[in-house]
BALOBA-1460 file (C-alpha; in Angstrom, 3 decimals):
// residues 148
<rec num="1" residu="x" x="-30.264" y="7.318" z="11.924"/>
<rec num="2" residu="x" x="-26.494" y="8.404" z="12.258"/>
<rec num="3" residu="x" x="-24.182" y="6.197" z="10.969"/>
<rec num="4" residu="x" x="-20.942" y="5.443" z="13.177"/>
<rec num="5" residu="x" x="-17.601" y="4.167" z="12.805"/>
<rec num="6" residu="x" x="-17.216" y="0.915" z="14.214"/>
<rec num="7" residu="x" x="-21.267" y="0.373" z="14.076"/>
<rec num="8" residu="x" x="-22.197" y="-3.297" z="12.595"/>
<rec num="9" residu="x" x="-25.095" y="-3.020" z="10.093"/>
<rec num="10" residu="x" x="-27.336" y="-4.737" z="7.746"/>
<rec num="11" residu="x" x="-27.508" y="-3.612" z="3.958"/>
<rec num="12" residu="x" x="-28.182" y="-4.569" z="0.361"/>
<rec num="13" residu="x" x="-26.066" y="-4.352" z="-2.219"/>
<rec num="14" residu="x" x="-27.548" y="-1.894" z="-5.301"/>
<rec num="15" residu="x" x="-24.734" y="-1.678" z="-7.551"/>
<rec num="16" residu="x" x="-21.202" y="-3.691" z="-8.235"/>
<rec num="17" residu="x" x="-18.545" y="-1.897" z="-9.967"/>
<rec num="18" residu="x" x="-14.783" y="-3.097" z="-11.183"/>
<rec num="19" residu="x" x="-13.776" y="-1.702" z="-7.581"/>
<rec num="20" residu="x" x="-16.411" y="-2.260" z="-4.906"/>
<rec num="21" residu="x" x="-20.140" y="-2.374" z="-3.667"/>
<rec num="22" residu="x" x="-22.521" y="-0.229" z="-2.997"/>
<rec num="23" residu="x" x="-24.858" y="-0.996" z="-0.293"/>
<rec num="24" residu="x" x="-28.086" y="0.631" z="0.973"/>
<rec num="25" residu="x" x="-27.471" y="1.087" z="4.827"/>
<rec num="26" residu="x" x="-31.116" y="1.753" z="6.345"/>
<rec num="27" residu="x" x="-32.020" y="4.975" z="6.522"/>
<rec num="28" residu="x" x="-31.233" y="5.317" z="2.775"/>
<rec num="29" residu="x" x="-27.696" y="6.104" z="2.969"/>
<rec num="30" residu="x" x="-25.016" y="4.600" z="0.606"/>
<rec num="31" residu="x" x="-21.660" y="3.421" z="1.032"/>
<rec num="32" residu="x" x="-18.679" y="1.631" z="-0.733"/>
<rec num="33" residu="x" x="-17.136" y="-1.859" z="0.391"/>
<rec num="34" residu="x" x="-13.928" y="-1.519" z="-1.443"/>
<rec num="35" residu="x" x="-13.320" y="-4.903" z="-3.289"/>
<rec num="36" residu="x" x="-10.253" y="-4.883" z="-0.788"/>
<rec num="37" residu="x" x="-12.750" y="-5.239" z="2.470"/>
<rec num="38" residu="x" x="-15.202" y="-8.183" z="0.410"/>
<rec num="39" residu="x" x="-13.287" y="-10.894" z="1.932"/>
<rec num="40" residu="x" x="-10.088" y="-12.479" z="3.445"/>
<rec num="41" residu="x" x="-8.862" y="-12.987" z="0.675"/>
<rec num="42" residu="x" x="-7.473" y="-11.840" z="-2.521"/>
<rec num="43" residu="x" x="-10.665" y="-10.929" z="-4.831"/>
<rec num="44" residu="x" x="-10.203" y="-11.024" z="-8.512"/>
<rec num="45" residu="x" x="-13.940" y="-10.244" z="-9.438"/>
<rec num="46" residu="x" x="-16.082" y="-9.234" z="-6.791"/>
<rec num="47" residu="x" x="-19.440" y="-10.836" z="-8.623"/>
<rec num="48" residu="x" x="-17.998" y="-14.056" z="-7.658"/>
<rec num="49" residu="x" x="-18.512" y="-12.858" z="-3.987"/>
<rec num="50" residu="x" x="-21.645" y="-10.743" z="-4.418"/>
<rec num="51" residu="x" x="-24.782" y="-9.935" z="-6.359"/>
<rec num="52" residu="x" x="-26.900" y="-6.637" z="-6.863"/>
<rec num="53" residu="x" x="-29.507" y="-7.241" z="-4.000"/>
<rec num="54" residu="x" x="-27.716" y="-9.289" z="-1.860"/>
<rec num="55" residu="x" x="-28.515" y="-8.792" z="1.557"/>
<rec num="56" residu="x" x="-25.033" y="-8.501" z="3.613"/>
<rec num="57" residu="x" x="-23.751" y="-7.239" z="7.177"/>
<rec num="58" residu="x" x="-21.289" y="-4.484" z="6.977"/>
<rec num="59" residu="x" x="-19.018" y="-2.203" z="9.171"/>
<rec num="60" residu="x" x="-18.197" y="0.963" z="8.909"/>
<rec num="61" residu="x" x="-14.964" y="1.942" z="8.730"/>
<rec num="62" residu="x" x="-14.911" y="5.485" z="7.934"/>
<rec num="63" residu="x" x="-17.414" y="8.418" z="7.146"/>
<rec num="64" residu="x" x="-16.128" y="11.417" z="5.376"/>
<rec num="65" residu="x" x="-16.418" y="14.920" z="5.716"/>
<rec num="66" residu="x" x="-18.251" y="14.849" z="2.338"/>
<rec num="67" residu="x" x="-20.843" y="12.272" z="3.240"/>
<rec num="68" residu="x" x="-18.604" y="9.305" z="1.688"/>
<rec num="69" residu="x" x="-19.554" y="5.951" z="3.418"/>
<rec num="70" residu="x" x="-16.467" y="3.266" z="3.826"/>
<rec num="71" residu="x" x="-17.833" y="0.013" z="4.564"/>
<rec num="72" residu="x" x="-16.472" y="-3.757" z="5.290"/>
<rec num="73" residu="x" x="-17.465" y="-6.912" z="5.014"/>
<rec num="74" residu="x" x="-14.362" y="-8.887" z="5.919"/>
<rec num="75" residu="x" x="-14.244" y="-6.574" z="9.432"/>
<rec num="76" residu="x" x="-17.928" y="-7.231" z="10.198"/>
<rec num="77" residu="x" x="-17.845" y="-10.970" z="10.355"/>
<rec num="78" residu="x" x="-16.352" y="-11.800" z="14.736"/>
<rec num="79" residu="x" x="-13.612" y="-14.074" z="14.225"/>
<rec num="80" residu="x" x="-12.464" y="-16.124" z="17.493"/>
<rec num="81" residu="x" x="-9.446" y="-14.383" z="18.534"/>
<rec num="82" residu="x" x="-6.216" y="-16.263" z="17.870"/>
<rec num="83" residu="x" x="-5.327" y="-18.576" z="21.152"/>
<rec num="84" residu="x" x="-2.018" y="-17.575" z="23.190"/>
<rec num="85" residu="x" x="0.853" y="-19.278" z="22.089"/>
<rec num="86" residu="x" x="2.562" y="-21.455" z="24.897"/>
<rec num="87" residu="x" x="5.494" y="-20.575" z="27.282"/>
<rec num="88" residu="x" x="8.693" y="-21.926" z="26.271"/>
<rec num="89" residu="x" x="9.981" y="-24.573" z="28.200"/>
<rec num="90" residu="x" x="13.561" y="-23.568" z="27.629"/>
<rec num="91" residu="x" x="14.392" y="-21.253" z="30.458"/>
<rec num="92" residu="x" x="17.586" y="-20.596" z="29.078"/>
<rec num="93" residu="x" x="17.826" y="-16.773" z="27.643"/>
<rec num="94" residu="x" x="17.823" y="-16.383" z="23.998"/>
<rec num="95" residu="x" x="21.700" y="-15.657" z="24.298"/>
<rec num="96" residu="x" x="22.275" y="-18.479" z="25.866"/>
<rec num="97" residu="x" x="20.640" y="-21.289" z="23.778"/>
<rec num="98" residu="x" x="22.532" y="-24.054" z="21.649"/>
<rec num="99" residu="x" x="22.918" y="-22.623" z="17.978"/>
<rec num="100" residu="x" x="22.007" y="-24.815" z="15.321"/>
<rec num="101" residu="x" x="23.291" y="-24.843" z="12.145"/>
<rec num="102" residu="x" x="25.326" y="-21.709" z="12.375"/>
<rec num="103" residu="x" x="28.838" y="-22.051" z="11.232"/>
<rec num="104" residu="x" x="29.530" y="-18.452" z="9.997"/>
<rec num="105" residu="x" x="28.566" y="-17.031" z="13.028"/>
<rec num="106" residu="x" x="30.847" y="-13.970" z="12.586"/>
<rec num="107" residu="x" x="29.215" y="-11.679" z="15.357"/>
<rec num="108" residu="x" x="32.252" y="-11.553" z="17.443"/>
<rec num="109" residu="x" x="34.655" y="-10.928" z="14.498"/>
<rec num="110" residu="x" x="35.948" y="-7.055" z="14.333"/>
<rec num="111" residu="x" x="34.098" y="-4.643" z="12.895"/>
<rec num="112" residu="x" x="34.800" y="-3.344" z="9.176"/>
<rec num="113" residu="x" x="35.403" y="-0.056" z="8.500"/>
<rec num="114" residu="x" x="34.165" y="2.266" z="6.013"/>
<rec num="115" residu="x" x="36.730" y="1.925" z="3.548"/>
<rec num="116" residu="x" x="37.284" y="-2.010" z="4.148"/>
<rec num="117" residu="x" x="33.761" y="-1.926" z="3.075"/>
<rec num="118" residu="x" x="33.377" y="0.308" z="0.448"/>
<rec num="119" residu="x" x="36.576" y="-1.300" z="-1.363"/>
<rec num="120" residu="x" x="35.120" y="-5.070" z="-1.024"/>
<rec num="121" residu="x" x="31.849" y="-2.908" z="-2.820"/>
<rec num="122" residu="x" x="33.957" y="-1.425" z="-5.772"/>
<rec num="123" residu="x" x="35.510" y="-5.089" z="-6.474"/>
<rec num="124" residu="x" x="32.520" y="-6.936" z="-6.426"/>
<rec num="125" residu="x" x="30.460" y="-4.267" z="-8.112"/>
<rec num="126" residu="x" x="33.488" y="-3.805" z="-11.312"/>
<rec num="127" residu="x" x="33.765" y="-7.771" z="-10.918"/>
<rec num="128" residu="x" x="29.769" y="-7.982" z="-11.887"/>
<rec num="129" residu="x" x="30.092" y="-5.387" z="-14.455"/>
<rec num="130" residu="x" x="32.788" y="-6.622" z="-16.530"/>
<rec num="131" residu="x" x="30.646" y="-10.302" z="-16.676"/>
<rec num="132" residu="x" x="27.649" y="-8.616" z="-17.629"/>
<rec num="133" residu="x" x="29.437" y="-6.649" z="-20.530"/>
<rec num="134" residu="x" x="30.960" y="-9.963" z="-21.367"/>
<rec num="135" residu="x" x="27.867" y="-12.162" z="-21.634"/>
<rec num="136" residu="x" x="25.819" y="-9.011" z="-23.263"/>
<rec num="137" residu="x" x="28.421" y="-8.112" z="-26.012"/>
<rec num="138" residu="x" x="28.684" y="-11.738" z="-27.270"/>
<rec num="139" residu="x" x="25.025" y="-12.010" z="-27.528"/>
<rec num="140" residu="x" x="24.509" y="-8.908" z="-29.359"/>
<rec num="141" residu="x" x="27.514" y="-8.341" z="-31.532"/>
<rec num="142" residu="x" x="29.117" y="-5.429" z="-30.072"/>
<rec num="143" residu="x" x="32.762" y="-4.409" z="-29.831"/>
<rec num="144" residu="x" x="35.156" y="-7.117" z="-29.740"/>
<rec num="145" residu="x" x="32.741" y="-10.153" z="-30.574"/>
<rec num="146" residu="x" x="33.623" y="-13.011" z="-31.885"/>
<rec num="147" residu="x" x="32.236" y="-13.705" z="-35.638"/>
<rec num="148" residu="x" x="32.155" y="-16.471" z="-37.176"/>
């Protein structure tokens, strides 16, 4: 039996390691569900989600060139596809809508130029230095400290 991507089998897990499971496909070919593809969500340790000889459905999701079997268990289980969301009633154009909340709406303001930019940078950037030297140097005793 050839094993294709996309194909929706049934297999039992032989052996559970810190990073997946193997499962026997039939035919008596392995492959791997990373611990990634177990389930929706985020899986600490897979033996809370399976057991050696569990019997689970699996996809496949990749074969290698060297015989290496990627398999899922999160991609084999049909979810109902997500409904439509509804049309807006607001016919008005995005541009067009009442803002809310939005009083520094600066969009419209002239553009800044490079070195408008880069100087408000340099002040803001030596401003942030010199209180971080401030605050470190009185902590640790360095130059200029006050003793007491």
């Amino acid at each position: 039996m050839s094993i294709e991507v996309g194909s929706k089998l049934q297999g039992k897990v032989t052996g559970i390691t810190n990073f997946g499971a193997f499962v026997e496909l039939p035919g008596g070919s392995t492959g791997l569900v990373h611990i990634s593809e177990v389930a929706d969500n985020y899986v600490k340790d897979i033996n809370d989600h399976l057991k050696v000889g569990d019997m689970v459905e699996v996809k496949v999701i990749n074969v290698e060139k060297d015989g290496k079997i990627g398999l899922s268990i999160k991609k084999a289980v049909d979810r109902p596809e997500r409904p439509a969301r509804p049309e807006r009633s607001d016919s008005k154009p995005y541009s067009q809508r009442p803002r809310h909340g939005r009083q520094n709406d600066n969009r419209h303001a002239r553009p800044e130029n490079f070195e408008t930019k880069m100087a408000k940078f340099l002040k803001d950037s030596e401003d942030r230095l010199s209180s971080l030297k401030r605050n470190t140097e009185s902590k640790r005793g360095g130059r200029g400290a006050k003793r007491g």
